[in-house]
DRENSEDO-608048 format. One record per residue (C-alpha): x, y, z. Coordinates in Angstrom, 3 decimals, padded with zeros to 6 digits. Layout:
SITE         c1         c2         c3
SITE          X          Y          Z
...
END
This chain:
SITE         c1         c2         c3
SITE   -010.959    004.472    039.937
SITE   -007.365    003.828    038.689
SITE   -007.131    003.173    034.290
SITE   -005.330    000.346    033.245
SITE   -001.981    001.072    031.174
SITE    000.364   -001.583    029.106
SITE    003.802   -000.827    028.465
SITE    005.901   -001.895    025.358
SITE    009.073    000.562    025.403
SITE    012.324   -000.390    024.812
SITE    015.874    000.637    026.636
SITE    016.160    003.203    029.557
SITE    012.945    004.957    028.304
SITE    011.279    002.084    029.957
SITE    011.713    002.929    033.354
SITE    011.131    006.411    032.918
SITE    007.925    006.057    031.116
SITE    006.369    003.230    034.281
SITE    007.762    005.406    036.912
SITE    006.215    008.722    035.965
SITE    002.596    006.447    035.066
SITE    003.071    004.562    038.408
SITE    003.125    008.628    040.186
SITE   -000.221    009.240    038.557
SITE   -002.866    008.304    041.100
SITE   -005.472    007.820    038.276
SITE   -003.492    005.070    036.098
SITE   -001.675    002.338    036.704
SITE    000.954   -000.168    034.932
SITE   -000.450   -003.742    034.169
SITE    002.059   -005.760    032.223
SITE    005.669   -004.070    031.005
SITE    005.302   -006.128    027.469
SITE    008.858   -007.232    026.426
SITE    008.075   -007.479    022.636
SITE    004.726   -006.603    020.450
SITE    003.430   -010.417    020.284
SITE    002.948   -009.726    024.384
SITE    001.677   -006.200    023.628
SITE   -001.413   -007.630    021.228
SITE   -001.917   -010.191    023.878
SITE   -002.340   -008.222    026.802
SITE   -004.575   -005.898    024.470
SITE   -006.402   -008.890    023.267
SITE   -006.978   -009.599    027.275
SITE   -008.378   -006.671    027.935
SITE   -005.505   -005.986    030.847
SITE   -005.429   -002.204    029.375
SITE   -006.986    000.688    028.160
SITE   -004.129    002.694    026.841
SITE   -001.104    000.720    025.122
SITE    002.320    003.128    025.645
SITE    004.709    002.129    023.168
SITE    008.215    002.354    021.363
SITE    007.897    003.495    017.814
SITE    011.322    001.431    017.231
SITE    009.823   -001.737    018.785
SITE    010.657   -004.687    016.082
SITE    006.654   -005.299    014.210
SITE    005.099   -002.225    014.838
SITE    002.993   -001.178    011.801
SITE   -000.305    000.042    010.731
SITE   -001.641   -003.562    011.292
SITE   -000.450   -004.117    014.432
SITE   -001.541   -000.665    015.795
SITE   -005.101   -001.687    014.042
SITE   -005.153   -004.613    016.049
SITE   -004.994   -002.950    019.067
SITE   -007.896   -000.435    018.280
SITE   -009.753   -003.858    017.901
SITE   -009.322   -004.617    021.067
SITE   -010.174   -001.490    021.908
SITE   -007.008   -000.300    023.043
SITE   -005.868    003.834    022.847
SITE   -001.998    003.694    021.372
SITE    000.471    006.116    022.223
SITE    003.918    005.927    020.828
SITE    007.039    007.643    021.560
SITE    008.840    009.474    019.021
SITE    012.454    009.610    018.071
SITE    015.201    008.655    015.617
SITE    013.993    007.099    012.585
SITE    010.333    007.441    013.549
SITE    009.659    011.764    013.548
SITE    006.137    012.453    014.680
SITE    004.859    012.575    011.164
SITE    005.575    009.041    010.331
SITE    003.926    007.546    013.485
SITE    001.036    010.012    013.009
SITE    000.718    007.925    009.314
SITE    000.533    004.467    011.287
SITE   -002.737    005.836    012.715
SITE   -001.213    005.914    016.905
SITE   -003.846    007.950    018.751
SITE   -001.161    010.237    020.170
SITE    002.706    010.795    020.023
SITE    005.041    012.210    022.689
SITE    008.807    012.786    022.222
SITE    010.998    009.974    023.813
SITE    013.322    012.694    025.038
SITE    009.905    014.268    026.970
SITE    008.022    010.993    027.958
SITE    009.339    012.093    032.028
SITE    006.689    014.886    031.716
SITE    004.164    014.201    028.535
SITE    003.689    010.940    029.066
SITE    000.905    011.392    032.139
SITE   -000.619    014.468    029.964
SITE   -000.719    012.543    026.818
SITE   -002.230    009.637    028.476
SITE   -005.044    012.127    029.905
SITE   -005.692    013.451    026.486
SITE   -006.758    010.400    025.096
SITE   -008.505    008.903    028.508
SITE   -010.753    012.707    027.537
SITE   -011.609    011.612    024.085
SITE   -012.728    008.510    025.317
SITE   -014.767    009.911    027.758
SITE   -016.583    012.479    024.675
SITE   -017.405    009.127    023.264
SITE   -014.673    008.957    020.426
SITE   -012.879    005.393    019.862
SITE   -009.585    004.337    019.277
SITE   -008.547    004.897    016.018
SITE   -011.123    007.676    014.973
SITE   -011.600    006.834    011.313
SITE   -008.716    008.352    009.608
SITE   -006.666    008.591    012.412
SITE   -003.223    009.998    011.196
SITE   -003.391    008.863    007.894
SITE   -002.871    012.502    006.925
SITE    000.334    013.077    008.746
SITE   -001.090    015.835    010.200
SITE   -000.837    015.129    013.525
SITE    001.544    016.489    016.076
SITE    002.316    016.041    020.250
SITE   -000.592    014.560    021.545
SITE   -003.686    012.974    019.070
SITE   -002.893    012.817    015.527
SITE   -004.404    014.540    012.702
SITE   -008.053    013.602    011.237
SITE   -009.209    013.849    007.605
SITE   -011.980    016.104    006.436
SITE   -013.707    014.311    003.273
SITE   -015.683    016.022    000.573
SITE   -018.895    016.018    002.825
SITE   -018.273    013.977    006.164
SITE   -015.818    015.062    008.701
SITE   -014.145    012.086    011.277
SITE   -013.033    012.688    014.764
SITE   -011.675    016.250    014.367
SITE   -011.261    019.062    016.329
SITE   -013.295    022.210    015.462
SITE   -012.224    024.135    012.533
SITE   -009.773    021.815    011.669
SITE   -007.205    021.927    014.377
SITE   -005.530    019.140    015.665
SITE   -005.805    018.634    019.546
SITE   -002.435    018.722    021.667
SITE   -001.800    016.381    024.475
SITE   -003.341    017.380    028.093
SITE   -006.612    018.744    026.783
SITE   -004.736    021.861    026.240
SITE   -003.951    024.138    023.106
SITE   -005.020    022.977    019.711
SITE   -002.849    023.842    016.699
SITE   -004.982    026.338    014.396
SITE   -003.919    025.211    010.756
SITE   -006.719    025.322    008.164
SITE   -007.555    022.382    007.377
SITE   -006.340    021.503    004.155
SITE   -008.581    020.217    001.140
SITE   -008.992    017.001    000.282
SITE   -010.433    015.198   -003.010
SITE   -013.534    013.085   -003.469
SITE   -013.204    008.965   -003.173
SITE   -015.455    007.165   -005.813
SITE   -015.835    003.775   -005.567
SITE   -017.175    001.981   -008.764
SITE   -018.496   -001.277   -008.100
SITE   -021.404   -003.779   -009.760
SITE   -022.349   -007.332   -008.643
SITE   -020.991   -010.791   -010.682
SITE   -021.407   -011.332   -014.007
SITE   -018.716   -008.680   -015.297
SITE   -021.434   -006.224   -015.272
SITE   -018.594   -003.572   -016.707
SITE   -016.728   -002.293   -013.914
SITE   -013.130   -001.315   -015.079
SITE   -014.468   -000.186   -018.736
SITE   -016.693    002.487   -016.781
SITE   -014.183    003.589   -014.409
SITE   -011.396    004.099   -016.530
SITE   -013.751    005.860   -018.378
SITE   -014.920    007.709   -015.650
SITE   -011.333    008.473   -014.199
SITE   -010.232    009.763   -018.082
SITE   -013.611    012.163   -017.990
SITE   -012.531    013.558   -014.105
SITE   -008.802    014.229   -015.196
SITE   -010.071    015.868   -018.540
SITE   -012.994    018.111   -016.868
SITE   -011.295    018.562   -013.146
SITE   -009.095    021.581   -012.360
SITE   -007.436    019.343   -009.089
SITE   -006.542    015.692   -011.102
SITE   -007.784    012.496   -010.972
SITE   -006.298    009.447   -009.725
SITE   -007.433    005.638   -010.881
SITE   -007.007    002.860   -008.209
SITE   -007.203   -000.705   -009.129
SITE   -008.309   -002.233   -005.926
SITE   -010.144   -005.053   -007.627
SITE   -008.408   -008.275   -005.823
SITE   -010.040   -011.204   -007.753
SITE   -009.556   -009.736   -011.126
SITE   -008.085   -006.563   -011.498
SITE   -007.333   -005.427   -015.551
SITE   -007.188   -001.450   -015.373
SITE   -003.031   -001.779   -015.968
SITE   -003.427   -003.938   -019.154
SITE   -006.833   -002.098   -020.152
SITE   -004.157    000.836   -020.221
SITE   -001.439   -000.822   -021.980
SITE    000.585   -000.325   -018.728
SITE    003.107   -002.798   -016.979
SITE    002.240   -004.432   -013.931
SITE    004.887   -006.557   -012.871
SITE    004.965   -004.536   -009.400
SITE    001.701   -003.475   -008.507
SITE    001.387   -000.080   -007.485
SITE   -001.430   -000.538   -004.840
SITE    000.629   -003.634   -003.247
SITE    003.912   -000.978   -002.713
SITE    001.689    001.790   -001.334
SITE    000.118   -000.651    001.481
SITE    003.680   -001.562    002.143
SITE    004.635    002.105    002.404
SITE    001.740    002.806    004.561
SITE    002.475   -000.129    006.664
SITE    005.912    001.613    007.601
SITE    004.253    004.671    007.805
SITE    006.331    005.995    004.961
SITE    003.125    006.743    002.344
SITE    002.794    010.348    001.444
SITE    001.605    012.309   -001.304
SITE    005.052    012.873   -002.715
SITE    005.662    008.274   -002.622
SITE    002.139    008.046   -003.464
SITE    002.886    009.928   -006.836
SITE    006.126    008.233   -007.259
SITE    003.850    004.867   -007.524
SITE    001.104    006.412   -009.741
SITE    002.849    007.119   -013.953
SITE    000.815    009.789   -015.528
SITE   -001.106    009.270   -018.754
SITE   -000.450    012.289   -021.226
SITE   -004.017    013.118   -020.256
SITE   -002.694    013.615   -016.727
SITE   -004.796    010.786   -015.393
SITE   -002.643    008.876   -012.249
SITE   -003.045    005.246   -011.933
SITE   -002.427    003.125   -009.339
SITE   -002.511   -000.613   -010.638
SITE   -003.007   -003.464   -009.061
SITE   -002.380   -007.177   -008.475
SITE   -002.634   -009.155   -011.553
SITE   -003.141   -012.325   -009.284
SITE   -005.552   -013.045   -007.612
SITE   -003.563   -015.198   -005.171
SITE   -001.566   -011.893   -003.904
SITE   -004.900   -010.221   -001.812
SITE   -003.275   -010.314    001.348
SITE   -000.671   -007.725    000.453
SITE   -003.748   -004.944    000.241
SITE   -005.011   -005.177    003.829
SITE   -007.898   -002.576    005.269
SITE   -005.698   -001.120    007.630
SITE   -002.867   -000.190    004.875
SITE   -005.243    001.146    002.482
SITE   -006.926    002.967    005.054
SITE   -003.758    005.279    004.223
SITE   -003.689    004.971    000.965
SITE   -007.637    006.650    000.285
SITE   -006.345    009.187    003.100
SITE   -003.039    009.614    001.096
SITE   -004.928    009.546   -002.420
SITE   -007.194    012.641   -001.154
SITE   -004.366    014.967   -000.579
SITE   -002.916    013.656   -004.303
SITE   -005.745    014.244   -006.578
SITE   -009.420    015.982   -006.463
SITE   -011.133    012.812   -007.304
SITE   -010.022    008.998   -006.638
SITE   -011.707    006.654   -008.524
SITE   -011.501    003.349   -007.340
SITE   -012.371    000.005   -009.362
SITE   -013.444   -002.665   -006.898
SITE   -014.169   -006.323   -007.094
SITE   -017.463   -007.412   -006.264
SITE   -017.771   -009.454   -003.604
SITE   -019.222   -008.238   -000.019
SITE   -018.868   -011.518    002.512
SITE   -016.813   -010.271    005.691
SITE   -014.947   -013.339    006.492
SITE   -017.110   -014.069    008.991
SITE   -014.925   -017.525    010.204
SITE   -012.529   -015.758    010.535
SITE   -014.062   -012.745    012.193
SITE   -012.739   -013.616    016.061
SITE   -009.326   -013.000    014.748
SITE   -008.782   -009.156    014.005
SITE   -004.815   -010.344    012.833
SITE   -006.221   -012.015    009.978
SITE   -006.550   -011.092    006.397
SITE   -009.532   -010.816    004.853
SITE   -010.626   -012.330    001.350
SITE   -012.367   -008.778    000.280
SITE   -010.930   -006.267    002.561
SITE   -010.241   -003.768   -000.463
SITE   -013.972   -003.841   -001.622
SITE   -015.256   -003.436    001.917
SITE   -012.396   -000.526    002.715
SITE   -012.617    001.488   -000.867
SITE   -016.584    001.179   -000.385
SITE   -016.558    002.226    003.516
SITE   -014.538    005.262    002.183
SITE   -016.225    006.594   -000.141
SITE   -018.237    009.296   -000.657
SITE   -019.767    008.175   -003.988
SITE   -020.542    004.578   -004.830
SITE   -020.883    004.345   -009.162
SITE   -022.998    001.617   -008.797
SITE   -022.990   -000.477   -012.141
SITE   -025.328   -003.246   -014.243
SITE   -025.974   -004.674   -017.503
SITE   -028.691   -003.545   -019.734
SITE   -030.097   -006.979   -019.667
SITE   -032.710   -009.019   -017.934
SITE   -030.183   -010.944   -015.571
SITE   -027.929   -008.315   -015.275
SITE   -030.784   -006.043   -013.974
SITE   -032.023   -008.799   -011.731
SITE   -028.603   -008.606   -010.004
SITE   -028.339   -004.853   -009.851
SITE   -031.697   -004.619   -007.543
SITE   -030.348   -007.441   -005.383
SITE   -026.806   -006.109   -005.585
SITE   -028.260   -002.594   -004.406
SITE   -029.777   -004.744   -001.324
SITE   -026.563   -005.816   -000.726
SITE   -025.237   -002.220   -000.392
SITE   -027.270   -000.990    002.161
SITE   -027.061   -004.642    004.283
SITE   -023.248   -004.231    004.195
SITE   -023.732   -000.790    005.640
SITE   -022.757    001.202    002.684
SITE   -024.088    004.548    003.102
SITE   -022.334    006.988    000.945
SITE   -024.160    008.846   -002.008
SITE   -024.987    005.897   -004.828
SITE   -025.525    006.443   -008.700
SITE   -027.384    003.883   -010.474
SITE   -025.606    002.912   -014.054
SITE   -026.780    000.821   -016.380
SITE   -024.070   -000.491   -018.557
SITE   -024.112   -001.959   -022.736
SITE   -027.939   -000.603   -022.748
SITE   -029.385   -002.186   -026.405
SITE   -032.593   -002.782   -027.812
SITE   -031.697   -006.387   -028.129
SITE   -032.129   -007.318   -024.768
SITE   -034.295   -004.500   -023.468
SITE   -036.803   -003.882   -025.784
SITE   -037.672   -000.918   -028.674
SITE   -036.914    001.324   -025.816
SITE   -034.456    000.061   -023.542
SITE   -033.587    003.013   -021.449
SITE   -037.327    004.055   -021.038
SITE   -038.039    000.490   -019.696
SITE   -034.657    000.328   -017.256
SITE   -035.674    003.056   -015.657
SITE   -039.356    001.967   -015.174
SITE   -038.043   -001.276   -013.962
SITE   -035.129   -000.172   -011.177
SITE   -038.117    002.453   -010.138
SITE   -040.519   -000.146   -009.150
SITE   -037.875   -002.761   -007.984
SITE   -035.262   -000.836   -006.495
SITE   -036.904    002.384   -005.812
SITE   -034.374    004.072   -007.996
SITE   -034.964    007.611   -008.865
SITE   -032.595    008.458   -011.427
SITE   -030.394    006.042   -013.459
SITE   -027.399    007.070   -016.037
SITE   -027.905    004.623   -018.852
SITE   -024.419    004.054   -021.125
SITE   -025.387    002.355   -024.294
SITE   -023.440   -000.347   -026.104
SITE   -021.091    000.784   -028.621
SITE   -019.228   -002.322   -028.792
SITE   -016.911   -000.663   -031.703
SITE   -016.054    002.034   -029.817
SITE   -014.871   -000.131   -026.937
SITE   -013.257   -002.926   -028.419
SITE   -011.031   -000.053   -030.462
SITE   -010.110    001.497   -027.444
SITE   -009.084   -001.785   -025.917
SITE   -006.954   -003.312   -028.652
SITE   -005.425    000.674   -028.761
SITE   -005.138    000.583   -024.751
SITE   -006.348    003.839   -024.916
SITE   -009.586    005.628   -022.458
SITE   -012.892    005.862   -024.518
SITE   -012.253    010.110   -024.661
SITE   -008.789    009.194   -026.447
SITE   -009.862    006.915   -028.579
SITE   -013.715    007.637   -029.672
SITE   -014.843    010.958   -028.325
SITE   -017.875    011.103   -030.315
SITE   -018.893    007.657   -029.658
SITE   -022.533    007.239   -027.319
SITE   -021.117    005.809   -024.626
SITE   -018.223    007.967   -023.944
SITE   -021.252    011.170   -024.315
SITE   -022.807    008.883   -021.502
SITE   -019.895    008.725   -018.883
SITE   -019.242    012.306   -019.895
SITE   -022.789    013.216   -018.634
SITE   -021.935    011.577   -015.480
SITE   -018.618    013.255   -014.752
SITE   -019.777    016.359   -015.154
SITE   -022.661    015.145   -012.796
SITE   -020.628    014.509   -010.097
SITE   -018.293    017.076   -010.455
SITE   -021.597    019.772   -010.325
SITE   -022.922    018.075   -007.003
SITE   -019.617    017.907   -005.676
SITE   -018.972    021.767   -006.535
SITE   -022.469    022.322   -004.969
SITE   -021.358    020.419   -001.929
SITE   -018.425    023.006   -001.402
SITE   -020.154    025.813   -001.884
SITE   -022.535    024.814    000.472
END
């Protein structure tokens, strides 16, 4: 049984890349592709298994290398010039061979990933080269704070031909938190610039802030921060090109004097299809190696798209909600202390586990007061999410409506600006939650 193999290389490499497949008994060529419009096509079409391809051929980026792991497609690109092995490991290829050594790798690196597939892994492997890591053969895979992807034992990247594997440590990477909550402004960027301030004060490895809320995103003017050019918009192009690395990812994230990074976002809604999943894929990858913890404000809507779900090209509406929450390894689930607003948190958390969302959730309940909740509000939120939701433990952040409104009009994090105040103690208590669990975690 022969494996199918598309071809999209440009100049004399061509030739030298079909001939040495067309020697292999166990793979053959079935379409030479002349540009990458062709090349999705023929993926699309199911005409190959593997996709062998010019790193210099005009289009090729992170999306269009997604597109193909769609279709289910192993990518291998050659390497050479302006694209080293590092940056095509970033645009998440499955392997990489020199251009100058396609004669001989080419067959080998082919094998390599035709050996993965046959273990069970897919195209792409979840974090596939975002690292840079990756060298001749499959690129490098991330190791999160409690869930490895795809990676070879110990942390060493596999070579092409099944062969050696490099032996590397694997380096440490930080903690993605996602904060998100359902309609009804429930709180989200007050509680994770908050929460980001609390990380970057109590943390010994940083904190980053991502604004990756498309519909409404206010963490740059919460800050008192210019937006013109959004930060998170230039990383996805970065990534894109395969150019995103700690060192650019910094460049696009100013440091508060509190030595909190932020990475702002669009300030219209219009612009969400300049953050697509595959770009900020990347970017979490990217944001890992930057800072210990990555807290991410989302927006809250969960719908897929699903009209538009037979086209994998396509943008879609909430792509950074779905991709910040697939990535993360805590979700900072948030709600009003109010009647309504705690009717949508126990259908919201419903919501979570149908979309699939199965990292490590804490329950908040935001602007907790005895107005709307009764003589003892927290005492009867928790009651309530225990019997609804089955929630076991819930941080409760009362209102201190002074406290916040000063810190707004001063664009200033609640720690700055009211340390003393309740609900900055409350987000305290939570930091120094997670950062216990997470310490717990490593030990482990």
């Amino acid at each position: 049984m022969t494996t199918s193999v598309v071809c999209a290389v440009r100049g004399p490499a061509e030739t030298v890349v079909v001939q040495a497949l067309d020697l292999a008994p166990e793979l053959t060529v079935t379409r030479r592709c002349a540009d990458l419009a062709e090349l999705l096509a023929a993926g699309a079409a199911g005409l190959g298994v593997v996709a062998v391809l010019s790193a210099d051929l005009p289009g090729v980026d992170r999306e269009a290398v997604h597109h193909l792991h769609g279709s289910g497609v192993w990518v291998l690109a050659l390497a050479g010039g302006d694209w080293p092995t590092e940056r095509l490991a970033r645009l998440g290829v499955d392997g990489v061979v020199p251009a100058q050594e396609a004669a001989a790798a080419v067959v080998p690196a082919v094998g390599a990933l035709l050996e993965r597939a046959a273990r069970g892994a897919r195209p792409g492997g979840a974090g596939s080269g975002a690292s840079g890591a990756g060298t001749v053969g499959t690129t490098g895979d991330r190791v999160s704070s409690g869930r490895t992807r795809d990676r070879a034992p110990d942390g060493a990247t596999a070579r092409p031909g099944g062969g050696g594997v490099s032996t590397a440590p694997a380096r440490p990477t930080g903690t993605v938190v996602a904060v998100w909550g359902p309609t009804g402004a429930p709180g989200r960027t007050t509680l994770a610039v908050a929460l980001a301030a609390e990380l970057a004060a109590a943390a010994t490895d940083g904190a980053l802030l991502v604004d990756a809320d498309t519909y409404g995103g206010a963490v740059a003017p919460v800050l008192g921060l210019l937006d013109e050019a959004p930060g998170i918009a230039a990383a996805c192009r970065a990534a894109a090109a395969g150019r995103l690395d700690p060192v650019s990812l910094a460049a696009l994230t100013p440091q508060l004097d509190s030595g909190l990074r932020v990475l702002t976002g669009i300030g219209r809604a219009e612009r969400w299809p300049e953050v697509p999943a595959a770009s900020l894929e990347a970017v979490w990858a990217t944001a890992r190696r930057l800072a210990g913890w990555t807290v991410v404000d989302t927006g809250f809507c969960l719908e897929r798209d699903e009209v538009l779900s037979y086209d994998t090209r396509a943008p879609h509406r909430n792509a950074a909600t779905l991709s910040a929450l697939a990535e993360a390894d805590v979700v900072v689930v948030v709600g009003t202390g109010d009647p309504i607003g705690l009717q949508r948190l126990v259908r919201a958390l419903g919501d979570l586990t149908d979309a699939g969302v199965g990292a490590e959730r804490r329950v908040v309940v935001n602007r907790v007061r005895a107005s709307a909740s009764g003589p003892r509000p927290a005492e009867a939120i928790r009651d309530a999410l225990a019997r609804y939701a089955g929630v076991g433990r819930v941080h409760v952040v009362p209102q201190d409506t002074a406290a916040c409104d000063g810190a707004l009009l001063a664009a200033r994090t609640l720690l700055e600006h009211a340390p003393a105040s309740p609900a900055r103690r409350a987000v305290a208590e939570l930091a120094t939650v997670m950062i216990t669990a997470r310490a717990s975690l490593l030990g482990a």
